[in-house]
C-alpha positions in Angstrom: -192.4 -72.8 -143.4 -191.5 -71.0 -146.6 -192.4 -68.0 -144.9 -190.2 -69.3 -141.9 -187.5 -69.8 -144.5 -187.6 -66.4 -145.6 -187.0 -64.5 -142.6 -184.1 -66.5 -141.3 -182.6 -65.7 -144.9 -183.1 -61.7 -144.4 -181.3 -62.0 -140.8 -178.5 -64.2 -142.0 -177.9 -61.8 -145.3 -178.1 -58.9 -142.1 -175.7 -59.9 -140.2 -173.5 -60.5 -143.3 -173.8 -57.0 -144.4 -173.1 -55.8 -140.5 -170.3 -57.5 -140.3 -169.1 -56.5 -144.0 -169.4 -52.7 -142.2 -167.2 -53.7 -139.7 -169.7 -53.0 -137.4 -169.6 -56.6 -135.3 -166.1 -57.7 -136.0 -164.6 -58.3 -132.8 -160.8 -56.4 -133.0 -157.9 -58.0 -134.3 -155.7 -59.8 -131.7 -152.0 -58.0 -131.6 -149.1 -59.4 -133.2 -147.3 -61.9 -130.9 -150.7 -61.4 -128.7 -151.1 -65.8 -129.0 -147.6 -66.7 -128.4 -145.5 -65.3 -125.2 -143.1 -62.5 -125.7 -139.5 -63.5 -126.5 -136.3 -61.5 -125.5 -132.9 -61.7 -126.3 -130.3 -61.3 -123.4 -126.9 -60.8 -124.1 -123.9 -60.2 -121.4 -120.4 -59.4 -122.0 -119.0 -61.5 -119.7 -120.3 -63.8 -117.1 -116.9 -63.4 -115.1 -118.0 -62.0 -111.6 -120.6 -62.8 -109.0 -122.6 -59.7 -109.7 -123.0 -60.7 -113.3 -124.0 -64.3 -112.8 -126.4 -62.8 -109.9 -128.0 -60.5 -113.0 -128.2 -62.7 -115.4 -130.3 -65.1 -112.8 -132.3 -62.3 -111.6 -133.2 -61.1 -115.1 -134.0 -65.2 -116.1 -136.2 -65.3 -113.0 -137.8 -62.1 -113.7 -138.8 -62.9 -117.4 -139.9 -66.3 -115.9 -142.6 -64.3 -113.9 -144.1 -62.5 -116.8 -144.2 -65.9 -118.5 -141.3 -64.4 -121.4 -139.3 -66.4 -122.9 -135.9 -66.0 -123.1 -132.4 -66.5 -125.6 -129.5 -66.1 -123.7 -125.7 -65.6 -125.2 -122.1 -64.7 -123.4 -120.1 -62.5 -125.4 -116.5 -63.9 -123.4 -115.3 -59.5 -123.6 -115.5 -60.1 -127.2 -117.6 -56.7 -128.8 -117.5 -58.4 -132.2 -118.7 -61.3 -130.7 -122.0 -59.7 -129.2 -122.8 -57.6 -132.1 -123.1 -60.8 -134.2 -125.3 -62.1 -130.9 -127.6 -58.8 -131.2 -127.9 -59.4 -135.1 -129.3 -62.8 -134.4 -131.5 -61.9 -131.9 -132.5 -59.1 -134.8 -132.6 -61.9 -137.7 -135.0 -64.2 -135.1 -137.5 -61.6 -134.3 -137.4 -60.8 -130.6 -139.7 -58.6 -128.8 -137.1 -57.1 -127.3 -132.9 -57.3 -126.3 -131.1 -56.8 -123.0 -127.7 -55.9 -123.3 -125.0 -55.4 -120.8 -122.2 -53.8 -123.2 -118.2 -54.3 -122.9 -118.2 -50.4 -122.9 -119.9 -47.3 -123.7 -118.8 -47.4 -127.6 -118.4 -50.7 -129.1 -122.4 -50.9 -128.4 -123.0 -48.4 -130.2 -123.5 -50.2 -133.8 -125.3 -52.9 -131.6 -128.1 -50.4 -130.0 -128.3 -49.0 -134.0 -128.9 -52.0 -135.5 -131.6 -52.9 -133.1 -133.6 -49.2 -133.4 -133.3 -49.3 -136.8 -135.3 -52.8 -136.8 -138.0 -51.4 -134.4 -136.6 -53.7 -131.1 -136.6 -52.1 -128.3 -133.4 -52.4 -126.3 -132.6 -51.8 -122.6 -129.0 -51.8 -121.2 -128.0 -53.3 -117.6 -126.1 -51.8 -115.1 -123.4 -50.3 -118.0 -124.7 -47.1 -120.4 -123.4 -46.3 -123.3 -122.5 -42.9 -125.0 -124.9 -40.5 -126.4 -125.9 -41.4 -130.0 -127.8 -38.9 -132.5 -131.8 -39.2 -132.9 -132.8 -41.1 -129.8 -131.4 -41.5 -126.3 -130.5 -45.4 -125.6 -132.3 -46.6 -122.3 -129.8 -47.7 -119.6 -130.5 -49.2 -115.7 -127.6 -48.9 -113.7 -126.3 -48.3 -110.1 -125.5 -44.9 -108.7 -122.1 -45.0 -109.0 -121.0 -42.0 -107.7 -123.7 -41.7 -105.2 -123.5 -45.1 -103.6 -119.9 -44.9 -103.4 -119.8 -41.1 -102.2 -122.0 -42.7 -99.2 -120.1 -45.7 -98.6 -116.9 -43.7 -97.9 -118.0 -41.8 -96.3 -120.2 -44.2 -93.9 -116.0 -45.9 -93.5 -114.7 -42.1 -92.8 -116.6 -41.6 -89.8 -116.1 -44.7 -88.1 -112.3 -44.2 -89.0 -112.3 -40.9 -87.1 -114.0 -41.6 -83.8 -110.2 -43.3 -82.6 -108.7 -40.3 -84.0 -105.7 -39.3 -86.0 -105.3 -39.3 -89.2 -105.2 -42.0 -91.6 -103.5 -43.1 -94.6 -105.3 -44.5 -97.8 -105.4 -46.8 -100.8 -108.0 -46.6 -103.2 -108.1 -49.8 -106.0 -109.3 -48.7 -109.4 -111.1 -50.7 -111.6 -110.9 -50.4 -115.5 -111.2 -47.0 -116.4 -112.3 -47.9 -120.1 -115.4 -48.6 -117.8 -118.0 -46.0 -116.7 -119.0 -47.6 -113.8 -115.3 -47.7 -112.2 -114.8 -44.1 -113.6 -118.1 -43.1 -111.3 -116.8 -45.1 -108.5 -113.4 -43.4 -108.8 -115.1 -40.1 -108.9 -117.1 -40.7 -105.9 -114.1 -41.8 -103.5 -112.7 -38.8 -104.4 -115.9 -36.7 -103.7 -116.2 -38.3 -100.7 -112.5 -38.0 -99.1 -112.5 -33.8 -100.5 -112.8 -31.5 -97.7 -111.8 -34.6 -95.0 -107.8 -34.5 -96.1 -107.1 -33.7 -91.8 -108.4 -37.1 -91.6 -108.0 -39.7 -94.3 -104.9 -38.8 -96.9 -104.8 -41.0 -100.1 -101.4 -42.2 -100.4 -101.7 -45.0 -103.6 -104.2 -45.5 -106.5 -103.7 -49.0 -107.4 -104.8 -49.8 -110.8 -106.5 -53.3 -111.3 -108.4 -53.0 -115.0 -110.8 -55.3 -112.9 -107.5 -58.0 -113.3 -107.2 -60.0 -109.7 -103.2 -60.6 -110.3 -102.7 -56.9 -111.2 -104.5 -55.5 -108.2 -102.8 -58.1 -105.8 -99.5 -57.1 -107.2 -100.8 -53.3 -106.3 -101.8 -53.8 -103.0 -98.5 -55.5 -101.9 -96.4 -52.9 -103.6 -98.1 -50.3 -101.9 -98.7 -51.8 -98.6 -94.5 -52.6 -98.9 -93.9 -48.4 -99.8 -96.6 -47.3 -97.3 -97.0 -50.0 -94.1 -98.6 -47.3 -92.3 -101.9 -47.6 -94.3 -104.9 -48.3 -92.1 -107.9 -47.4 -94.8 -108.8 -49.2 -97.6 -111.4 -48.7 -100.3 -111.6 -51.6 -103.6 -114.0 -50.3 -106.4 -115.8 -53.9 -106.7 -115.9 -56.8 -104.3 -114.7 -59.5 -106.8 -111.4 -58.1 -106.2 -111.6 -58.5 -102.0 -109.8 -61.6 -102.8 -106.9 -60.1 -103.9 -106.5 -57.4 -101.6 -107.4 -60.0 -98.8 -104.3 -62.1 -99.7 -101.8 -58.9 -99.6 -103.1 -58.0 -96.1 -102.0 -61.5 -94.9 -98.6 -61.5 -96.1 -98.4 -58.1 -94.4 -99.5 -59.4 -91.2 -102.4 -56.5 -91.5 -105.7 -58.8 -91.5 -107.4 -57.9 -88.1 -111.2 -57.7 -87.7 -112.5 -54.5 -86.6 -111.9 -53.7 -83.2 -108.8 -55.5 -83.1 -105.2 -53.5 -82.6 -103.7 -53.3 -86.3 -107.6 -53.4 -88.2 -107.6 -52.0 -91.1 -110.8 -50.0 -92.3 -111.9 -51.8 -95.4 -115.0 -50.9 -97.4 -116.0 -51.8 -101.1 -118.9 -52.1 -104.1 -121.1 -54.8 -105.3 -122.7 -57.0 -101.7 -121.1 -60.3 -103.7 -120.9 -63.2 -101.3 -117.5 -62.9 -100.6 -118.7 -59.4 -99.1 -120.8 -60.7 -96.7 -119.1 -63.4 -95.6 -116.2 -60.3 -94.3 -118.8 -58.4 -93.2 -119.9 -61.8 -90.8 -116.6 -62.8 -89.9 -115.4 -59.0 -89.0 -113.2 -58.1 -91.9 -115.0 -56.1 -93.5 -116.9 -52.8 -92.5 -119.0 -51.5 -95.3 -119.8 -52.4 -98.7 -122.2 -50.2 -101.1 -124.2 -52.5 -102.3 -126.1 -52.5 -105.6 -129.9 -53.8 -105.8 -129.3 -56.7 -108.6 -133.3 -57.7 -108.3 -134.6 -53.8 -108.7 -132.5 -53.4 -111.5 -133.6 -56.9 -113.0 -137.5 -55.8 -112.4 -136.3 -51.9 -113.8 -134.6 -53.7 -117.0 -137.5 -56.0 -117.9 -140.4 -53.4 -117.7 -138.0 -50.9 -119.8 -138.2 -53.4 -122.5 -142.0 -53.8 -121.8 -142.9 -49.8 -121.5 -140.7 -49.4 -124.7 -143.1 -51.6 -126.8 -145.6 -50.0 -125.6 -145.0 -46.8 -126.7 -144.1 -45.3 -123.4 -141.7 -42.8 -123.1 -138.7 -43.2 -120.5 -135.7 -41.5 -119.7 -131.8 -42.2 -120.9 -131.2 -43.5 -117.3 -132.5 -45.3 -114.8 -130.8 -45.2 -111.4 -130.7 -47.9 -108.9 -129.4 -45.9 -105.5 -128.1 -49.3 -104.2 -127.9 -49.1 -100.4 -124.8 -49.3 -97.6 -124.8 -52.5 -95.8 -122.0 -52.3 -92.4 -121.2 -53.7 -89.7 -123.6 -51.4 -87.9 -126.8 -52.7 -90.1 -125.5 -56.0 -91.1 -128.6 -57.9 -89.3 -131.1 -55.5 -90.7 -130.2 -55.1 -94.4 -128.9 -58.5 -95.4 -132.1 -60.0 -96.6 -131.9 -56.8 -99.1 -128.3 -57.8 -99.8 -127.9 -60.0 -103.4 -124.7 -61.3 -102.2 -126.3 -62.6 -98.8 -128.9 -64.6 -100.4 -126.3 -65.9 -103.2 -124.2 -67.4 -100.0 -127.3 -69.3 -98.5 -128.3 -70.5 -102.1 -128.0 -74.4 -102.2 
């Protein structure tokens, strides 16, 4: 026994010294690795279809990965989110989403949240270049998706003939993502001026009164406009209103239609593009930049490195590919929601 006693005293006093070495220590666990991640998401505004559609998309996405998530509405106020970011900061988070009033008043926002190692991801608005490290942004194609949806309109303007006259309604040019819709109208409409001429820019600073206002001055100085393109969907409304008090709301087809095209696939959107009102709308992929967005923030903690943007290419949903593309469509699905 004492001799039993003895051995079982060397092995113990063994396996002390190993793990004393280090040499049987399983490794440590990861900080955070025994709770679940937690990120901060905080929107500008919740104020149009597409942004209430993001903000779902992004809860449902960090929902998958099992994330957990604090949510705030800034109401357009930039001071108001900053102080949202430095909470999100003060609590810890694993990481912050931000969609940004504009490309500067982020700026001290995305600082703040490098400087206390948290990664941060914008969606669907960038932000200006800043010194040191380039900001990671997902957003839509702007000018790409709108260049194609244009031009998709253009060439089913043109197979009656003639030429026709057009109004183009701006959004708030304070905001990239109307500057790169702008910008690809334009592209799209240079070189085809013997077929579509661009008679009023109506501004709307993304304002439904303003742009309604707009549409009926111009359709009052121009009644012979017949082509129609509004740089976001949430302002259809508007422009849908000014058409009826000018006796020019036809579906295609009809005598008197006029071509009408936009950006976003809200559900207003599709229900026009159902009923014959609308013909094309360029249509940006909420869920892929949701997905995009949330495994930034991931890759980013992980040390990964990615660049300043994202793209989401978005897709053209029209009357021609209506029945093939609206499951794809974020508005579409919105409209059969419960």
């Amino acid at each position: 026994m004492k001799t039993y006693l003895r051995y079982a005293f060397a092995a113990l006093l063994a396996g002390l010294a190993l793990v004393g070495c280090g040499q049987s220590q399983p490794p440590a666990a990861p900080p955070g690795a025994d709770r679940p991640l937690t990120f901060g998401v905080s929107f500008e505004t919740l104020q149009t279809e597409y942004w209430i559609a993001g903000m779902d998309a992004i809860k449902a996405e960090l929902s998958r990965r099992n994330i957990k998530l604090l949510a705030a509405i800034a109401d357009g106020d930039a001071n108001r989110q900053y102080e949202q970011v430095r909470n999100f900061i003060t609590r810890k988070v694993d990481g912050i989403i931000l969609v940004p009033k504009d490309a500067k008043t982020c700026l001290p926002m995305i600082k703040a949240a490098h400087t206390a190692g948290i990664p941060i991801v914008l969606f669907n608005r960038p932000c200006d270049p800043i010194d040191g490290f380039t900001p990671v942004a997902v957003v839509a194609d702007n000018v790409a998706l709108t260049r194609e949806t244009v031009a998709s309109l253009v060439e089913r303007a043109q197979v009656g003939g003639g030429r026709h006259r057009a109004m183009v309604i701006l959004g708030d040019l304070g905001d990239v993502n109307a500057v790169g819709r702008r910008d690809g109208f334009e592209a799209a409409l240079k070189g085809r001026e013997a077929v579509v001429e661009v008679v009023a820019r109506v501004p709307s600073e993304w304002n439904q009164e303003k742009a309604q206002a707009g549409v009926v001055n111009a359709l009052q100085a121009h009644p012979d406009i017949d082509f129609i393109f509004t740089s976001s969907d949430f302002l259809l409304p508007s422009i849908v209103s000014a058409l009826k008090a000018a006796g020019k709301y036809h579906r295609t087809g009809e005598t008197g239609h006029v071509w009408l095209a936009g950006f976003d696939g809200d559900a207003t959107a599709y229900r026009l593009l159902t009923e014959g009102y609308l013909d094309a709308t360029g249509v940006q992929d909420v869920y892929f930049e949701a997905r995009q967005t949330v495994e930034a923030v991931l890759d980013l903690r992980a040390g990964k490195s990615l660049p300043g943007t994202i793209l989401d290419p978005g897709f053209v949903i029209s009357q021609a590919n209506l029945q093939e593309r609206a499951p794809r469509m974020w508005g579409a699905q919105v409209k059969k929601a419960p």
